[in-house]
N, C-alpha and C positions, 0 to 999 in steps of 0.2 A: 504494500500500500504506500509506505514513504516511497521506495521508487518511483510510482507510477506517477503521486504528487510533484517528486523532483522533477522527473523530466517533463511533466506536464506545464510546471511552473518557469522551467530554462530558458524556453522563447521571452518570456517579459521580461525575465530579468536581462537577457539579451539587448532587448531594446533600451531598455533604460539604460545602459549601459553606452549607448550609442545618441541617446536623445541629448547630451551636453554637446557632442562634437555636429552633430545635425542644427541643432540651435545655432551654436557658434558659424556654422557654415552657411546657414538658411539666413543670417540677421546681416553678418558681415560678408557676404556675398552674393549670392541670391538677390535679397531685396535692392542690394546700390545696381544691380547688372537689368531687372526687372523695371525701374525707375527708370533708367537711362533708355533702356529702349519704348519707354510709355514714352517720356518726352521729345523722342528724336519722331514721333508720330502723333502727337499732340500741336493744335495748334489753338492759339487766343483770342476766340472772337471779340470784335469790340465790344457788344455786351454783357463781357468776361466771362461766357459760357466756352466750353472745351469744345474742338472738333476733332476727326480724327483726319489725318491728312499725310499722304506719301512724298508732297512737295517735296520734300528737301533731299529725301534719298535719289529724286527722279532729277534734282539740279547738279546734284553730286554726280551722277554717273554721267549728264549729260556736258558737265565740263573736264576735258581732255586734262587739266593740271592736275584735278585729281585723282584721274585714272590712273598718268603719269605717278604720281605720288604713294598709289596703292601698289603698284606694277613695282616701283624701287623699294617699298616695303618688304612685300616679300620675296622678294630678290634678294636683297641681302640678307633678310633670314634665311633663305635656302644655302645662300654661299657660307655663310656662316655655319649651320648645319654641317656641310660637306667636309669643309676646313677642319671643324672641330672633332670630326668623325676620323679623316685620312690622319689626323696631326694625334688622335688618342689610342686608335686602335693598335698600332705598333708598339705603345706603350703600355699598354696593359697584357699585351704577348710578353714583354719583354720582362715584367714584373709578374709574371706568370710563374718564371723561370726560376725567380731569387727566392733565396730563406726568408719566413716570413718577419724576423728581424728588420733584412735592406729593405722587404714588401713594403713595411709599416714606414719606415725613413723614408722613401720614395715618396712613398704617398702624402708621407706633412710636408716630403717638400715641395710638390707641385699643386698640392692643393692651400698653399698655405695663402696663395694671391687671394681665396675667397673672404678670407679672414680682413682683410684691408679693405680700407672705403673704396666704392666705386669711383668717388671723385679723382680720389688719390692715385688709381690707378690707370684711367684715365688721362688724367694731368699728365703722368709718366711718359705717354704714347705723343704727349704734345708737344714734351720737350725731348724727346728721340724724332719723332717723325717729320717737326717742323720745319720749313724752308730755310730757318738756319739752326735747325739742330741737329744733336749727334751725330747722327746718320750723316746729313748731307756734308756737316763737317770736317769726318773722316773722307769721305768722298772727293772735297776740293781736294785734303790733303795729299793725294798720291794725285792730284788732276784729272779727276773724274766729274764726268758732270754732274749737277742736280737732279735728285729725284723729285718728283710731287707725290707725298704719298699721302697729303693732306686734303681734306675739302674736295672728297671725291670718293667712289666707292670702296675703292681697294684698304685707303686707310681707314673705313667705319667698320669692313667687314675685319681689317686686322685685331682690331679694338676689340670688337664683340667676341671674338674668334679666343682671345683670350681671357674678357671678363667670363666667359661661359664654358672654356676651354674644362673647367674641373668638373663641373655637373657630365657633360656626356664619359670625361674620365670613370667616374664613378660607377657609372650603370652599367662601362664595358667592363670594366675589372669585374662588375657581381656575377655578370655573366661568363667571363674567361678562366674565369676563377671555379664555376660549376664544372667545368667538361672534364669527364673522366680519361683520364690519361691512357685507359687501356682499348678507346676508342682512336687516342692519334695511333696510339701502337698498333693497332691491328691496320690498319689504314699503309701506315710505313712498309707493315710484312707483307702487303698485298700489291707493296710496288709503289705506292702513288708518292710522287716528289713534294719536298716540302711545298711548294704553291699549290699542288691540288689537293695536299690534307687543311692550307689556309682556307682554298677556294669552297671545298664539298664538305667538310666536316666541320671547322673552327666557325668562321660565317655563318651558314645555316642557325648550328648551336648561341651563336652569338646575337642574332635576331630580335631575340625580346630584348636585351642590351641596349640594341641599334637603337629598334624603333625608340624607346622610351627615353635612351638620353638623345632624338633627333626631334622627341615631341618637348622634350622640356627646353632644351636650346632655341627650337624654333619659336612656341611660345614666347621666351625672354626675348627673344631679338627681338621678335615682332614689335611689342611693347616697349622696346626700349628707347629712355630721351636721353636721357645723360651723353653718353658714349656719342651716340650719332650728333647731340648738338655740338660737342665739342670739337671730336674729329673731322664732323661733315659739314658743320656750318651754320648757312642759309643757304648752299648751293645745294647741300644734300639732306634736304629738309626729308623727313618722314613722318607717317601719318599720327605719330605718339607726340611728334611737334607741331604740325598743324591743330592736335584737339588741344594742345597749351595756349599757344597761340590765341586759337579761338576764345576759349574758356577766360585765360588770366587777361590778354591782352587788348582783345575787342568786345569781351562781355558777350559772344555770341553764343550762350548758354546750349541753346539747340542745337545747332550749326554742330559746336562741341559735343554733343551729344550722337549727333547721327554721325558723324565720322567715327566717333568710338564702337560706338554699333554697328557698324561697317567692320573696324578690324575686328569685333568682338566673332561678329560671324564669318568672316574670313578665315581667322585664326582654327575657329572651332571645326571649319569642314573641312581644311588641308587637317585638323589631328585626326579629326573620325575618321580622313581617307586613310594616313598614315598607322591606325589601328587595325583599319579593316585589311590594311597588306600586311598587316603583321601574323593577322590569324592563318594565313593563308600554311600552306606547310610547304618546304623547300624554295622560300620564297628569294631565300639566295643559296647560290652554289649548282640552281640548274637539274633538280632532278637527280637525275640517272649520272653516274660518274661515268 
């Protein structure tokens, strides 16, 4: 009889256990993301009644600057993605390898940029990358010319590339760190060379890794002002500077609102597409060896 009460009783105590982080999730997020998209389709009639209206979404898509502006968006989150994906996955091979002593060193010490302001690291990138910093410094020095790695894509995606560099780090190590050893082994004794135990076996195995440190990097970038307004400008304005802009600068409350609600839904269908290729099986490595 106490059994059947226990288990009977397990589901609620289940949820109650789950109703503080539900609340916390439902109040602080939910309701500011529900808001925003009521007002980016609300309008104010003069006699202060509400109506419902697509206007602003329909003026947004019909001017070419912020198409422009949405298209350089996720552009550099994607490059950014990529970067942080070719620039981590060899390092979590590589940390694969070591005692888990050096594992643990390695890891505080590349992860340890996360711990430092964003500003601060940031600032960093301004005065390496700038037209008369480090970089191009050393460059006159031996008579080499100027780079521009400023106020333009390459230097916002280098930025992000790095402020976000340890998050996709992390998600590959959880994943490189699962595969069982006596699947490369068997992989080796049936011939296949180190690139096609990386291509058909490590890969594959590594998948939920990818995907999930490519959803959270993409996310971050998406969103990100800091970085891009420092590195990129006004020349490489992105859509997380435009809803500032709007918002702090011209008071244009809605304006600011439908652009965020624009990336909100952008953001959200490239990650459900990126989940739904994750579920997929042998989604990398090809199949059949």
């Amino acid at each position: 009889m106490s059994m059947t009460t226990a288990s009977a009783s397990s589901p609620s105590k289940h949820w109650l256990l789950l109703a503080p982080a539900t609340a916390f999730i439902g109040v602080l997020f939910l309701a500011p993301v529900l808001q925003l998209l009521i007002a980016s389709v609300i309008e104010t009639q003069s006699d202060g009644s509400w109506a419902f209206t697509l206007a602003r979404y329909e003026s947004f898509f019909a001017d070419s600057y912020n198409l422009r502006l949405m298209l350089r968006t996720l552009g550099i989150s994607l490059a950014t993605v990529l970067a942080s994906l070719v620039l981590a996955f060899p390092v979590a091979l590589y940390m694969r390898e070591l005692s888990p002593r050096k594992r643990a060193f390695l890891a505080i010490l590349l992860l340890s940029p996360l711990l430092t302001s964003l500003v601060v690291r940031t600032l960093a990138w301004v005065v390496l990358l700038g037209p008369k910093g480090l970089l191009n410094g050393w460059l006159a020095h031996f008579g080499l010319p100027a780079v521009t790695l400023m106020y333009n894509v390459t230097g916002v995606v280098i930025g992000l590339t790095h402020v976000y560099f340890g998050y996709m780090l992390l998600c590959l190590m959880t994943s490189v760190l699962k595969i069982d050893n006596s699947l490369l082994l068997a992989a080796q004794n049936l011939g296949a060379s180190r690139w096609r135990v990386i291509w058909h076996v490590i890969l594959p195995l590594c998948t939920p890794g990818i995907v999930a440190g490519s959803i959270l990097v993409f996310t971050m970038s998406a969103s990100a002002y800091v970085t891009p307004d420092l590195l990129g400008g006004t020349n490489m304005k992105v859509m997380a500077s435009e809803i500032y802009d709007l918002a702090i600068n011209y008071l244009e409350w809605r304006e600011a609102a439908t652009v965020a609600a624009i990336l909100f839904i952008a953001v959200w269908a490239v990650v459900a597409v990126a989940a739904k290729l994750g579920e997929r099986p042998n989604l990398v490595g090809g199949g059949k060896s």
